[in-house]
N, C-alpha and C positions, 0 to 999 in steps of 0.2 A: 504494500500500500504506500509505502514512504519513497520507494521510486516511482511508481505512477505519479505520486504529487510532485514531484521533481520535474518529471518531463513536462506532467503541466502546465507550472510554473516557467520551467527555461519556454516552454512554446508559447507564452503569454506573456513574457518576458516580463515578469513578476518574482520576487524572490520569496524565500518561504515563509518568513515573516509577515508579509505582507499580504499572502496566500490564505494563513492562521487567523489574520488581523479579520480580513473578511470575509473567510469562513463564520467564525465567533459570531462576527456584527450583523450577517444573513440570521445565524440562530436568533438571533437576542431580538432583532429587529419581526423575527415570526413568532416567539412566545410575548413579547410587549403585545403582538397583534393578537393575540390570544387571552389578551386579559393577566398575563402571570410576571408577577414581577416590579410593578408597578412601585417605584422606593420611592420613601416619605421624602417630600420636598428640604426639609430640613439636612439631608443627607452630604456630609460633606465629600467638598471636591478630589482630593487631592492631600497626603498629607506634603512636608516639605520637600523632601526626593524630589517628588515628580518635576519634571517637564513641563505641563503644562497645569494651569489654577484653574480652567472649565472643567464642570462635572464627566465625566465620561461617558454617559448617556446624551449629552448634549454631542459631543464630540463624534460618538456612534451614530449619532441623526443624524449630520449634518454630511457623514461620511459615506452614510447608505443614501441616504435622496440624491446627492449632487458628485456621486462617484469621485469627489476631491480629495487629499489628503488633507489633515488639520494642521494647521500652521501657527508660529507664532505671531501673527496679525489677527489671525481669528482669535485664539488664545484672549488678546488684549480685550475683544469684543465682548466674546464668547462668554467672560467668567461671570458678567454683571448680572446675568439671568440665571445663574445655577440655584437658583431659589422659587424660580419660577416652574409651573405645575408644567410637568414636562408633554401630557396632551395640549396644550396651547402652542406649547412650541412647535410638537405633528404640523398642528392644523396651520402654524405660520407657517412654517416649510416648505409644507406641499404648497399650500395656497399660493407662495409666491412661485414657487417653480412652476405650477401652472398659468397663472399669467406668464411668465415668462415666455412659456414653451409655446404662447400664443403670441407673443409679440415681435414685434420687427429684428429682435434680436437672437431669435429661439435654440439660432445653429450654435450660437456662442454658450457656451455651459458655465455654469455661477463657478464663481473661483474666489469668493471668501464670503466668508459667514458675514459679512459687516450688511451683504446685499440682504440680506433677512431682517436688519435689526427695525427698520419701522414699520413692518407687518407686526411682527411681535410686540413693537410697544405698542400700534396699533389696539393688538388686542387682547394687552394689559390694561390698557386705558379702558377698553369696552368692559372688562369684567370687573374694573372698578366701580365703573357707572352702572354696573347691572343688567348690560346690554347683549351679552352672551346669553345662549338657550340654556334653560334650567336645566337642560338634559344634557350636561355638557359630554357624559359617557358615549351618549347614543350620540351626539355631532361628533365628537372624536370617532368612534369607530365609521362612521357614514364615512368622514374624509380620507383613513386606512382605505375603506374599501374603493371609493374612485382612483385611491390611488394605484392599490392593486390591479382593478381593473383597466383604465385605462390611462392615468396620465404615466404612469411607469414604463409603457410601452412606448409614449410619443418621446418621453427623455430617454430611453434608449435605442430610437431613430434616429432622434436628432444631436447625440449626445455620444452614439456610443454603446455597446454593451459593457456589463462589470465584467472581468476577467470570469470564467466559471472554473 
């Protein structure tokens, strides 16, 4: 099995870390859709070691929607929302990468998390006001599912496939 993943790898000219990395984030990103896992907002980032000060489910999101690596530019972005309920952040993500994937720029693929951040304050600001659906469970899984279904498809058109 661990040559198989090799030659897959050199044929996708991906290394094996990075093969693991989104491996992992395909699992985490189908049991999240599953309902399982779901960790309390409060959940810290990072302890000092790390790398990077964003929560790692943010990190994981942003790496599964927009096929990008994370960076230390997103990093700086990134970190000010790890407190934020991480279905809002789904439903910013997709949401902007749908517009996106409809507009005049669609060929070009997001390439940092900063292009996300006024959807999501967007709609911080709406759940402040009360302005988000009381079923926020049922809108979050509704926007997984279009995403599954279709805008996943149009970002790997115009985007590219993820390595398999």
């Amino acid at each position: 099995m661990v040559q198989e993943i090799k030659v897959l790898c050199a044929r996708a000219n991906i290394d094996i870390q990075e093969f693991y990395e989104q491996a992992a984030s395909r699992h985490l990103e189908y049991l999240l859709a599953q309902g399982y896992g779901q960790p309390p907002a409060s959940k810290l980032a990072h302890d000092d070691m790390m790398i990077f000060k964003t929560h790692e489910d943010i990190i994981m999101r942003y790496q599964t929607y927009t096929l990008q690596k994370w960076a230390s530019r997103d990093d700086r972005d990134g970190q000010r929302y790890n407190e934020v309920d991480l279905r809002l952040l789904d439903i910013a993500l997709i949401s902007t990468i749908e517009k996106k994937l409809r507009g005049n720029t669609a060929k070009q693929p997001v390439k940092s998390f900063n292009y996300f951040t006024q959807e999501i304050d967007l709609l911080l600001e709406q759940q402040r006001c009360g302005e988000l659906p009381a079923a926020l469970d049922e809108y979050h899984k509704y926007v997984l599912s279009t995403w599954d279904k279709r805008i996943k498809k149009v970002r790997d058109e115009k985007w590219g496939r993820p390595p398999q």
